[in-house]
C-alpha positions, 0 to 999 in steps of 0.5 A: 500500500502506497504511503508518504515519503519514509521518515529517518528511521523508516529510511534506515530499515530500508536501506538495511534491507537492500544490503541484506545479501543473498536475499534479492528483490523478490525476496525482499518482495515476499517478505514485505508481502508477508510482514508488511514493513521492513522494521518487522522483517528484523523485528522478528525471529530466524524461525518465524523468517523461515517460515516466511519461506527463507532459507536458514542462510538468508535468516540469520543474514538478517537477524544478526543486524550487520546489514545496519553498518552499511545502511548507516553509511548509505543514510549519511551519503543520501545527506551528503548529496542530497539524493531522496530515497523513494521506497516501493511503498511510497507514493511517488514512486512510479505506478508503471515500474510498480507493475513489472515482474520484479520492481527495484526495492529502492529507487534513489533519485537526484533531480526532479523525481516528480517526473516518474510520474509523467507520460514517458518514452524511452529512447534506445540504441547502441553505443556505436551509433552511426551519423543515420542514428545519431541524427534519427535519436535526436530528432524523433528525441526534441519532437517527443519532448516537444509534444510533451512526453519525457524522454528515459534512456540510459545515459550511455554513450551514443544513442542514449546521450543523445537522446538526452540532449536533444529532450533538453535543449527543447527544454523538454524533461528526461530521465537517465537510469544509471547502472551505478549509483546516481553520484557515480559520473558514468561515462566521464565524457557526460560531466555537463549532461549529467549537470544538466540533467540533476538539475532540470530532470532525474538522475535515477538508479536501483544502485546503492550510492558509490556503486561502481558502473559494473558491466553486470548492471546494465541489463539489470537497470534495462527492465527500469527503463522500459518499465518507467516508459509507454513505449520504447523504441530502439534506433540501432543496435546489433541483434543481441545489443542491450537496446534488443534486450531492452525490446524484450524487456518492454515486450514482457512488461506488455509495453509498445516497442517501436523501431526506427528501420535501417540500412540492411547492409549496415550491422547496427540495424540488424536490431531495429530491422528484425524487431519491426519483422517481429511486429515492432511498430516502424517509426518514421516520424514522432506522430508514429509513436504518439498515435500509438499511445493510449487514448487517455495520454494522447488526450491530456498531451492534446490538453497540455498542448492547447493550453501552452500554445493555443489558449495563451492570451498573448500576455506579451504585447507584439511591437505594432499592436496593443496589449492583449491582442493575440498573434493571427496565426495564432487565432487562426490555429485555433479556429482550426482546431475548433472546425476540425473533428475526430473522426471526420478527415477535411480535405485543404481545398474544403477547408479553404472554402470554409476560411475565406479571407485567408490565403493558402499559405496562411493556412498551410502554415497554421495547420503545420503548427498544429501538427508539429504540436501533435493536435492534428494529423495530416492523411493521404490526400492533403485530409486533416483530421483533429488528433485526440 
């Protein structure tokens, strides 16, 4: 059951309880199942723990406490950098993640962890990416982030770096899972994104602070970053790269998983080309990916979209004209959006007729920038249809 955050002392047990070794997350899982919170784990005794379905091993590892020395030290690092500590009990921790086969115990956060809870879609790909990749990344990245969605990956080189680069420089929010702890600088190169993303994203890890970024704990943090996501899609990568585990993962997790198609003749799009055999959707553009988005999220990115671009009232006067009036390719967006429908495709040259006064230009113009704000689609035959 979902609580606030943990006091100091909660925290303490906590932290206790993911360096119990030998145990793992399931079988801190089933305990927590069985005796609630974890100050009951180490409240009570080595048969009662066994017959909670612990070995002996396991048992003693912790009532004889030792696992405290260590939790103590991890309490004093969370002070030291400011990193919060969400529990699997807590409220803010991320009802997607909550849902997977095996959900981390802990998550530990620097930045803004608000943003676990926003409409999320990972970005993957290998370290190796060619000039094609590079470019698709961070293109299909600032159009995602733009329409509102915040962009996880890994931080890794290549893809994942920019993937998060390009979310930020639209001022769009990102998440960066780490296989080591959240104050490990992993890679040394990413020194600036990684400022830039404890202060105007989320720094998140499973990984007690300090840890090292062991090659082993890369796949192990994969299922978080599909399990934070709607969806993930992968760039490039080679047929059993970390992005193609990453598919799988998703795939498990019942998530949707996209691929960007390749170059057939090149190694890196071995990954993405056979998962869009495998019935991966092929993704061209961003509207690809938000199309197949649950009919709830595609709303209220629509809402947040009219709010922000649509129904501002031009608090910022334009240099000819007075206080208050708004921009007329503004306005005439609006309209648009008001006489467009659903479930109705409107042809231009109708439209045309339906906006006297206006040139074509103007409203070729105005109808793009709704698209690029993700409220309408474009279909075969110059049709436009109002998106949910």
């Amino acid at each position: 059951m979902p609580t606030s955050a943990p006091t100091q002392e909660e925290i303490l047990y906590w932290l206790a309880l993911r360096m119990v070794p030998g145990l793992g997350t399931l079988g801190s899982l089933r305990l927590l199942e069985k005796l609630k919170s974890p100050a009951a784990i180490f409240r009570a005794s080595a048969s009662e723990l066994e017959g909670a379905g612990l070995s002996a091993a396991q048992a003693r590892n912790i009532t004889s406490g030792y696992s405290f020395d260590d939790a103590v030290e991890q309490g004093g690092k969370l002070l030291n950098t400011g990193a919060q500590l969400i529990t699997i009990h807590d409220d803010r921790y991320p009802a997607r993640l909550r849902e997977i086969f095996d959900p981390p115990l802990l998550l530990f956060a620097l930045g803004n962890p608000e943003l676990m809870a926003s409409h999320s879609v990972a970005m993957v790909g290998t370290r190796r990416p060619t000039p094609y990749g590079m470019a698709a990344s961070e293109r299909l990245s600032a159009d995602l982030a733009k329409a509102g969605l915040t962009i996880v990956s890994g931080m890794a080189r290549g893809i994942d770096t920019a993937a998060h680069k390009a979310a930020l420089a639209e001022d769009g929010a990102t998440i960066a899972v780490l296989g080591c702890g959240v104050d490990v600088l992993y890679p040394s190169e990413n020194r600036k994104l990684y400022g830039e993303i404890r202060e105007k994203g989320l720094l998140l890890s499973e990984f007690p602070l300090g840890v090292p970024a062991y090659p082993q704990n890369f796949p192990i943090r994969n299922r978080i970053v599909s399990g934070l996501s709607l969806g993930v899609v992968v760039v490039e990568g080679a047929q059993h790269s970390g992005s193609a585990i990453t598919a799988k993962l998703a795939m498990d997790q019942g998530r949707e998983v996209f691929a960007v198609p390749g170059n057939i003749t090149s190694k890196m799009s071995w990954g993405p080309n056979l998962l869009i055999k495998d019935g991966a959707k092929l993704v061209q553009e961003w509207t690809d990916v938000t199309n197949e988005l649950p009919i709830s999220v595609r709303r209220d990115l629509v809402s947040r979209a009219q709010q922000k671009i649509l129904l501002e009232t031009g608090d910022e006067a334009l240099p000819e004209e007075p206080q208050g009036v708004e921009e007329p390719q503004k306005v005439l967006a609006r309209k648009l959006l008001q006489h467009l429908q659903v479930d109705v495709p409107q042809q231009l040259d109708i439209l045309l007729e339906s906006f006297e006064g206006h040139s074509s230009s103007e409203l070729i113009s105005a109808l793009f920038d709704l698209q690029m704000s993700g409220l309408v689609r474009q279909l075969p035959g110059r049709n436009f249809i109002k998106v949910w």
